[in-house]
C-alpha positions in Angstrom: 101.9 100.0 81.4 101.0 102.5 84.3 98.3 103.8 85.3 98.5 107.5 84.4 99.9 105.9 81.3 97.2 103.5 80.5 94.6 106.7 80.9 96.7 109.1 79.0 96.3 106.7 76.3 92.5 106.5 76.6 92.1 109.8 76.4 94.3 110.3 73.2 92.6 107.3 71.8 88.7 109.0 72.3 90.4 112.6 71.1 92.0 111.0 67.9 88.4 109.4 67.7 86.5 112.9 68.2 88.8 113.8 65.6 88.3 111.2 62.9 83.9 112.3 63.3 84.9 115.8 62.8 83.6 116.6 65.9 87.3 118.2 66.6 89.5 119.8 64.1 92.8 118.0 62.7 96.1 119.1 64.1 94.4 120.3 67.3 97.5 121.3 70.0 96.6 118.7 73.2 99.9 120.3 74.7 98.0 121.7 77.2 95.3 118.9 78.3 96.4 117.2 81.7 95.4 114.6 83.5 96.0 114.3 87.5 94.4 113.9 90.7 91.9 115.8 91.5 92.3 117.9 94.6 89.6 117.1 96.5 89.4 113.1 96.4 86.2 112.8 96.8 85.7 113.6 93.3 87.4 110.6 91.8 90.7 109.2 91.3 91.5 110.8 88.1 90.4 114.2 86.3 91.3 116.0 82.7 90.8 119.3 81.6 90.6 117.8 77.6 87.1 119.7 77.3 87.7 122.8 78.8 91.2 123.7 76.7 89.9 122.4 73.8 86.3 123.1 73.3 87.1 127.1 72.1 88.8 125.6 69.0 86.6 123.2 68.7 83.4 125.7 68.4 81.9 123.9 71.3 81.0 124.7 74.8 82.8 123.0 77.1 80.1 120.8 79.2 79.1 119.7 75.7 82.7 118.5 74.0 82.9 117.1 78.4 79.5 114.8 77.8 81.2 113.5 74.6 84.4 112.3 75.9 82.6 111.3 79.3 80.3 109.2 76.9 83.9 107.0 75.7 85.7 106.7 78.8 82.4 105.8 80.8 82.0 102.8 78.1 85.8 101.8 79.0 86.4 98.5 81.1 89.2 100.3 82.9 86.4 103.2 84.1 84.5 102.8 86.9 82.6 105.8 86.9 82.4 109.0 85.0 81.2 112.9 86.3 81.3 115.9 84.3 81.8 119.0 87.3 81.0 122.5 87.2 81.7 123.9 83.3 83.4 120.9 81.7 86.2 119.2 84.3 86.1 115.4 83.2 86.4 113.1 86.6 86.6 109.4 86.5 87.2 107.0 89.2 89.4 103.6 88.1 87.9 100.3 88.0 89.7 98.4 90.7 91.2 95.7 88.4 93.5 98.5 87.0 94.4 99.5 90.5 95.5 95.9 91.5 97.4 95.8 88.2 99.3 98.7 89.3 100.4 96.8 92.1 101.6 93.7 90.2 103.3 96.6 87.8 105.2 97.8 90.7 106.4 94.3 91.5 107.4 93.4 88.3 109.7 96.7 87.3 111.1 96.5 90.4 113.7 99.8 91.0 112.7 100.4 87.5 109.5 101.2 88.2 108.5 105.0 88.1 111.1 105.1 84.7 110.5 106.1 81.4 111.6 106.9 78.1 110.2 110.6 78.0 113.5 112.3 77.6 113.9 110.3 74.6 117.6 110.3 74.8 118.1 114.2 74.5 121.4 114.7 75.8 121.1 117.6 79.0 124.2 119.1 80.3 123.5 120.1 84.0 126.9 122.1 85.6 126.0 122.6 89.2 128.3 123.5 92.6 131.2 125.2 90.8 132.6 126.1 94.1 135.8 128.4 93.5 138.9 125.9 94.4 140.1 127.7 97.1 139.0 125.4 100.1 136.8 122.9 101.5 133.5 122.7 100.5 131.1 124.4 103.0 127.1 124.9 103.6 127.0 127.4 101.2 127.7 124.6 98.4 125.6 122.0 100.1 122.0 123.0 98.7 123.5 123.5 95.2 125.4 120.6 94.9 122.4 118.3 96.3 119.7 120.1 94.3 121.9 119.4 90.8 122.8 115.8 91.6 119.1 115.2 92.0 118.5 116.5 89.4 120.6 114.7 87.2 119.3 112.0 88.9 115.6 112.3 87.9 116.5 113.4 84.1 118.4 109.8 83.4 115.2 108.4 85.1 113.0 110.0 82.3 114.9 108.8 79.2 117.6 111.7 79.1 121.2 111.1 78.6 123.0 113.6 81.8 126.2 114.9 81.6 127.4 116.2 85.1 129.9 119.1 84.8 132.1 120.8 87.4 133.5 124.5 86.4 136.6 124.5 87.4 137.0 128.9 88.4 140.9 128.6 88.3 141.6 131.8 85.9 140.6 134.8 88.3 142.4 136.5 91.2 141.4 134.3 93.6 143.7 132.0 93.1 146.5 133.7 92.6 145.3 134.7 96.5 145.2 130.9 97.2 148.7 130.4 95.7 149.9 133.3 98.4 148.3 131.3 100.8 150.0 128.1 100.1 153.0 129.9 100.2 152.5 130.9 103.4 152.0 127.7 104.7 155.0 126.2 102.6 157.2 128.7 104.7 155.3 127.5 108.2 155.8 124.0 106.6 160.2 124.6 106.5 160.1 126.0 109.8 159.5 129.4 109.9 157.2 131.3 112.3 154.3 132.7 110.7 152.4 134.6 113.1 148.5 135.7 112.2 147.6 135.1 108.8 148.0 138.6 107.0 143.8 140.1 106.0 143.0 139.1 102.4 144.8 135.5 102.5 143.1 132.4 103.3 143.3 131.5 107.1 142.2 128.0 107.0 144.2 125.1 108.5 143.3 122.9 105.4 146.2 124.7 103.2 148.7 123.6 106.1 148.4 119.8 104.4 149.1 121.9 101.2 152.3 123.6 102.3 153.9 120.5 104.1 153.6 118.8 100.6 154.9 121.8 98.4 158.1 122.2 101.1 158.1 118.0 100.9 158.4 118.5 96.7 160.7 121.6 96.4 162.4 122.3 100.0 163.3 125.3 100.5 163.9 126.4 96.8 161.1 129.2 97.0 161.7 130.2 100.4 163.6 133.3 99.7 162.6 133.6 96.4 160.2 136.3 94.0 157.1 135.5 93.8 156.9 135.6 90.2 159.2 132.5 90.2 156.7 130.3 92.1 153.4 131.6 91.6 152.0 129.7 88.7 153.6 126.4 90.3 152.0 127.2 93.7 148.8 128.3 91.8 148.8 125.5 90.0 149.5 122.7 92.9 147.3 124.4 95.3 144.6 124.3 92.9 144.8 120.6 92.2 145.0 120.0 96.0 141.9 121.9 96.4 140.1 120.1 93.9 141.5 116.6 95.4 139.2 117.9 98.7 136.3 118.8 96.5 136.0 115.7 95.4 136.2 114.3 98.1 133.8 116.3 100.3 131.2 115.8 97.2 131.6 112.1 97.9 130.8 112.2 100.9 127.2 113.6 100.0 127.4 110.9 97.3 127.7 113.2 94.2 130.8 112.9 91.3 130.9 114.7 88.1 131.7 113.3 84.5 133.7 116.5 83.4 135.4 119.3 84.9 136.0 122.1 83.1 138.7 124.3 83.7 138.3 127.8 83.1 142.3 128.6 82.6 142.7 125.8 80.1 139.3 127.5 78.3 141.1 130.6 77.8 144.6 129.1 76.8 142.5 127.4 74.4 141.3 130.6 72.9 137.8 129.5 73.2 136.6 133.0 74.7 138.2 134.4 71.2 136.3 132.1 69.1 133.3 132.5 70.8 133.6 136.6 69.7 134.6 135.6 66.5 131.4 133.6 66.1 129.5 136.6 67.3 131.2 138.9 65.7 130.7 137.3 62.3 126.2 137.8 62.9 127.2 141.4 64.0 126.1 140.1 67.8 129.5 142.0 69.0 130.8 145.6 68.7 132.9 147.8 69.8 131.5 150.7 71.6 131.1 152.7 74.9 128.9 152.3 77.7 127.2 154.9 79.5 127.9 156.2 82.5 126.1 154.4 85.2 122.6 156.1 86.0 122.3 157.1 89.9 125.8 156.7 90.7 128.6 159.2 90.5 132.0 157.9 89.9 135.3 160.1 89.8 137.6 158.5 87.6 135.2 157.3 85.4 136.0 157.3 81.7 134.3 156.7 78.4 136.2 153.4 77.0 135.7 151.8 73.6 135.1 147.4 74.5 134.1 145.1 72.5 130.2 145.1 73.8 127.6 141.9 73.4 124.1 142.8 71.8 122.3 141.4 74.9 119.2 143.9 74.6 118.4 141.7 71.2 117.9 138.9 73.6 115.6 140.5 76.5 119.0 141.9 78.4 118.3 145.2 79.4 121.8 146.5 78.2 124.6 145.2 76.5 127.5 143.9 78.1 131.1 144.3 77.5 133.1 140.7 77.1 137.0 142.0 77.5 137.7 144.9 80.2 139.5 148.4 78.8 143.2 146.6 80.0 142.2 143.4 77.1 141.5 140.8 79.4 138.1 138.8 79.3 135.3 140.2 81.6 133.8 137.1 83.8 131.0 137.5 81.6 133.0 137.2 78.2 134.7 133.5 79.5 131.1 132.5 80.7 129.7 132.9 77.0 133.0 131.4 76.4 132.1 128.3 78.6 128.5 128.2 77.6 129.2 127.9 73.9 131.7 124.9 74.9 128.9 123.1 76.9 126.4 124.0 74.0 128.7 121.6 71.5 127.9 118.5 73.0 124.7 118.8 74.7 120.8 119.2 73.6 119.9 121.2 76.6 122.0 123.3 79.2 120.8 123.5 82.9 122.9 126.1 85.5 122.9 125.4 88.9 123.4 128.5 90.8 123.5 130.4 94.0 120.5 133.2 94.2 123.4 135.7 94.5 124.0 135.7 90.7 120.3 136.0 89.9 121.6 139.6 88.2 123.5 137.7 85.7 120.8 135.4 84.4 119.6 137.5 81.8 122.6 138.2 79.9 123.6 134.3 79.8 120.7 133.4 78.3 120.7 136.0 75.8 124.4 135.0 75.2 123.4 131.0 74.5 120.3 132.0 72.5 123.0 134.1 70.1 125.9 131.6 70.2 123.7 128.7 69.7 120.8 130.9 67.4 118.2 129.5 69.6 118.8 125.7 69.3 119.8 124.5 72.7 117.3 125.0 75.0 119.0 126.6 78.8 117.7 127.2 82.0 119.2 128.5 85.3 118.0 127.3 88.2 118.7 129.6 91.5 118.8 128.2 95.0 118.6 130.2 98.1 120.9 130.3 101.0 120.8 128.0 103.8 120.7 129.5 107.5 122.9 127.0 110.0 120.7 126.3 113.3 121.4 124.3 116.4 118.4 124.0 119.2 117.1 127.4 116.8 120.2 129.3 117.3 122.4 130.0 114.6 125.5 127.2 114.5 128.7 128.6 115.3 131.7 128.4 112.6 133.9 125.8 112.5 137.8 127.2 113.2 139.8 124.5 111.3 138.1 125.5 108.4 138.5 129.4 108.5 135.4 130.7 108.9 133.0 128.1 107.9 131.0 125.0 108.6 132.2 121.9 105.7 130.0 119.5 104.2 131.8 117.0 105.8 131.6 118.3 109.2 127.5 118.2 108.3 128.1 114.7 107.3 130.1 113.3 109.6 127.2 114.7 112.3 124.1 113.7 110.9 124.3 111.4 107.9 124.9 112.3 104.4 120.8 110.9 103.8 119.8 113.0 106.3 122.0 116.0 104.4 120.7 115.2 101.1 116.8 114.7 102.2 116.6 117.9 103.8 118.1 119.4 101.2 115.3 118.8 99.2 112.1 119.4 101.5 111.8 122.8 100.0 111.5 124.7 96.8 115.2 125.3 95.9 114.4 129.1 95.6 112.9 129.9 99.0 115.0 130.1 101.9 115.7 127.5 104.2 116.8 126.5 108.0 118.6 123.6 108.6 118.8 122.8 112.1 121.0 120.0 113.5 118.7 119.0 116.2 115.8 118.8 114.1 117.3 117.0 111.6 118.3 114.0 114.5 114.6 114.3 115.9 113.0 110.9 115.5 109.4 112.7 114.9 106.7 113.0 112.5 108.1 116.9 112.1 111.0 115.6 110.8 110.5 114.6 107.0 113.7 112.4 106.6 112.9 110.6 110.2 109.2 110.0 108.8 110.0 108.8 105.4 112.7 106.3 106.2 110.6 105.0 109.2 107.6 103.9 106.6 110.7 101.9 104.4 111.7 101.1 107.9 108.6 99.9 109.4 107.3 97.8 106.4 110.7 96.0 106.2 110.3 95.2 110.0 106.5 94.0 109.1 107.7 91.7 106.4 110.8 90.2 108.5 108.0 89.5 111.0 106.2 87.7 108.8 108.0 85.8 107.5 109.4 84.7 110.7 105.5 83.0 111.5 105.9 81.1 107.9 103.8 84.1 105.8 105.5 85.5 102.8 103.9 88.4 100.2 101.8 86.9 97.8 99.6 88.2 94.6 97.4 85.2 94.3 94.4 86.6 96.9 95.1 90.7 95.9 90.9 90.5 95.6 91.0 89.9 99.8 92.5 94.2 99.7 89.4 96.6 100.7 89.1 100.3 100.3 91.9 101.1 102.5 94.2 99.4 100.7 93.2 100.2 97.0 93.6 103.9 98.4 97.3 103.3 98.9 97.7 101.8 95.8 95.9 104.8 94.6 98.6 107.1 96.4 101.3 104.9 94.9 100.3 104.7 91.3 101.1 108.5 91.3 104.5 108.1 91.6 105.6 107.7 87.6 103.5 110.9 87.4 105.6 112.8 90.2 108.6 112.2 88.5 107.7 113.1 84.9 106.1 116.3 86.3 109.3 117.0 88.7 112.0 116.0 85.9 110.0 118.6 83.2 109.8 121.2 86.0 113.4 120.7 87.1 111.9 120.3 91.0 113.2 117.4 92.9 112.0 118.6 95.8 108.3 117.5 94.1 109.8 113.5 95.0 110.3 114.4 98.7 106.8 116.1 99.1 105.2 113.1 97.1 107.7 110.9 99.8 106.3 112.5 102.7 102.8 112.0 101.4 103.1 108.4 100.4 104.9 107.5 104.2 101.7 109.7 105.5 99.4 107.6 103.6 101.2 104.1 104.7 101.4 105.1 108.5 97.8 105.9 108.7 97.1 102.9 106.7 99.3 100.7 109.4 98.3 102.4 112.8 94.8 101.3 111.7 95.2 97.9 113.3 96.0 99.7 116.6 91.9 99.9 117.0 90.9 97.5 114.5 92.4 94.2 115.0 90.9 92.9 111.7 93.0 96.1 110.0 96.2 94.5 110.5 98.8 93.8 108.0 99.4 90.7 109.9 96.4 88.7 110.5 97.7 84.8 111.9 94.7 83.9 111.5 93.7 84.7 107.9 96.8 83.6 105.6 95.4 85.1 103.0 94.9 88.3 103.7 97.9 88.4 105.7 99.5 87.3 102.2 97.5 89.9 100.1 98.5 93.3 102.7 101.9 91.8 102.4 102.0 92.2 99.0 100.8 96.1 99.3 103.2 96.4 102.0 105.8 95.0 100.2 105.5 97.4 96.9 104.9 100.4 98.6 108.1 100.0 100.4 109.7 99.7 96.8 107.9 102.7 96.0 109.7 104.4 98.9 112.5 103.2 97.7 112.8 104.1 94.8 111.6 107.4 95.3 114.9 108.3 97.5 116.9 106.3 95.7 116.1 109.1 93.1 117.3 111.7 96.0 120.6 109.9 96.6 118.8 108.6 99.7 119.1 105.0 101.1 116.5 103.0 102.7 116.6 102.2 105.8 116.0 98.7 106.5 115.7 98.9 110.2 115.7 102.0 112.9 
């Protein structure tokens, strides 16, 4: 068991015993007692708030309910030392024998360690990139599709079962514009001169491969021909070409999906219909007119009857009309649609989305609290744009591609690790720069350089070694002084980081931990650059030579598994 585990379970066991004396009432809600680091760690290794959120209910004061659960842990073998600080914060420092057993934990599990069975098996659906398939995939799809596939990553780590969906936006106008496109290309493709592709067509050379394959299938049977003769079949082709490139520019960044959806076959399935019909049967759906909008003036605008959503029952602040005045669905009436398909085979929903459709969270999630009457939990997750930078000055587009830089031009510059880490070294909702040079820079500024130069550097020790006839060993871990127990310290957090990061939906969390544990290991190993006797590698003590490359050895797992988590490899050498 883990450490945070082993102390969680302490501290349950001395409430459930606080319970049984009557000192605290039955049935008590510990939903909101933690137990972390504290902040400053000179107060201890581990604190818990257990007195302060649960002394009101308790009739108590605080420092008082603190003294008594202080009292129990202090009396614990595992406990090393107890303090109660300021009005009832409980900090305890871990008796070193726990700390070394973290260690051998860490050795034993393996890549498993850091796992648990939290989720429990709750199925999560998490649909995330859902680029429109009209061309390659660009920067504009790289945060998104990194932030979700690490994501989905972290939730199978805690015990959830993930299903990774693609919506597949082939129903709307822009594809019948794609379809035009290929045409265009299927005519450059037989022969014939094209000149400057015509404003409101797509201008990329990646629809040329699209057009030689169309005139290689059909000649020149649609040359000459209406358009409503080849449009679905162009639509249709181009479509599947397009998603043929998506999925392979996603590989290249290491991410696949189970299922992709596909809004067309949605709506020839009548699902948007039953979906209504479902509202409409709880009176969720009616038919009435909106209002004029407030502020703007608009000359042709009419009062229309639609069929209108109760959204304001869910927190929208209007309702919202599923079908347009000409009968077709609104994008908002096949989204409920698609939400109430997800919602069938899945516990929890999680959205992946571009900050741009922040305006449209509210009325999605009052539409999956009313199709699914509040059962399936949903969140959306936004992510903010990324701003393209080389040498701080902003990257220009790539021409092949139209007017855009691709995911695979990224990759094929820098790496798809260095991609993906830097991807996550911020909060997905603030803004972000991403600069080429920065992310080559072999420097402690540059997380992804810093991180995979610890895994790096304690692979290199180890090789060394083991090349003078000293392998890792367990058998003298009581030779390891306080520098060493503070890494283990630093380690032990990591099962921690990923519950927290998994229940927040944050992997950026495992990259900051990442950076800190690297941090913690580099100034742990440049100690020996003064200190002789600080070295991992001491020829001529075996023994602790043995024991620091034991440390060594698991925090480097640590590492490892921690970007493994992030889609990240480990570099072994650099």
């Amino acid at each position: 068991m883990m450490l945070f585990h082993i102390f969680q379970k302490h501290i349950d066991a001395i409430l459930d015993e606080l319970t049984e004396a009557e000192v605290l009432p039955v049935g008590l809600d510990r939903s909101n007692v933690t137990l972390e680091p504290p902040r400053d760690p000179s107060h201890g290794d581990l604190s818990t708030n257990a007195a302060m959120v649960l002394a009101k209910v308790a009739g108590m004061k605080p420092r008082d309910l603190a003294e008594k659960i202080a009292e129990k842990l202090g009396a614990l073998d595992d406990v090393q030392s107890v303090d109660i600080a300021g009005p009832g914060f409980i900090n305890l420092r871990v008796a070193g024998s726990v700390l070394l057993g973290e260690l051998l934990e860490i050795e034993q599990l393996g890549s498993e360690y850091g796992r648990s069975d939290k989720g429990k098996g709750v199925t999560v659906n998490i649909e995330y990139v859902s680029a429109n398939p009209t061309g390659p995939m660009h920067m504009g799809h790289c945060r998104g599709a990194v932030v979700g596939d690490a994501l989905a990553d972290l939730l199978e780590a805690v015990g959830h079962k993930v299903i990774r969906e693609y919506y597949v936006n082939d129903a709307g106008s822009q594809v019948d514009t794609l379809a035009r496109s290929a045409h265009l290309r299927y005519l450059e493709a037989l022969g014939e001169e094209i000149g400057v592709i015509p404003e409101g067509l797509y201008p990329g050379d990646y629809l040329k491969p699209v057009g030689e394959a169309l005139a290689a299938e059909f000649g020149d049977k649609y040359k000459d021909a209406a358009e409503t003769e080849w449009l679905l079949i162009f639509r249709k082709a181009a479509v599947a070409k397009m998603m043929d490139m998506i999925r392979s520019d996603l590989a290249m960044l290491g991410i696949s999906h189970d299922v992709f959806s596909s809004e067309a076959e949605l709506h020839e399935a009548g699902k948007a219909d039953i979906a209504e019909a479902e509202l409409r049967s709880r009176d969720l759906v009616y038919d009435g007119v909106l209002e004029q909008p407030k502020g703007k003036v608009i000359e042709d605008w009419e009062a229309v009857e639609l069929p209108l959503f109760r959204s304001t029952q869910f927190g929208d602040d209007q309702d919202r009309p599923i079908k347009k005045s000409n009968g077709r669905w609104t994008y908002f009436g096949g989204d409920l649609a698609y939400h109430f398909q997800k919602a069938q085979t899945a516990d929890e929903l999680i959205d992946i989305w571009g900050a741009d459709h922040s305006g449209t969270v509210k009325r999605i999630k009052a539409a999956v609290a009313a199709l699914t009457e509040g059962k399936t939990k949903f969140d959306v997750k936004l992510v903010q744009m990324v701003r393209l930078l080389r040498n701080g000055e902003p990257e220009k587009m790539s021409k092949r591609s139209g007017n855009f830089v691709t995911i695979a031009d990224m990759v094929e510059e820098v790496g798809k690790d260095a991609v993906r880490f830097t991807m996550l070294t911020r909060k997905a909702d603030a803004q972000m720069d991403f600069d080429f040079a920065k992310v080559m820079e072999a420097s402690r500024d540059n997380p992804v350089f810093y991180v995979q130069y610890a895994h790096a550097r304690i692979q290199s020790t180890l090789r060394k070694a083991a090349d003078e006839g000293v392998t890792p060993s367990a058998d003298h871990l009581d030779r390891l002084g306080e520098e060493e127990m503070d890494l283990i310290k630093m380690a032990a957090q990591f099962p921690r980081i990923i519950e927290s990061a998994a229940a927040s939906r944050e992997p950026h969390r495992v990259a900051f931990y990442l950076n800190d544990l690297a941090a913690a290991f580099h100034g742990y190993y440049n100690l020996g650059n003064d200190r002789p006797d600080k070295r991992i590698i001491m020829v001529n003590d075996p023994e602790v030579t043995s024991a620091r490359l034991f440390l060594a050895k698991n925090i480097g797992q640590t590492v490892k598994n921690g970007l493994a988590l992030m889609g990240v490899e480990a570099a072994e050498s650099m």
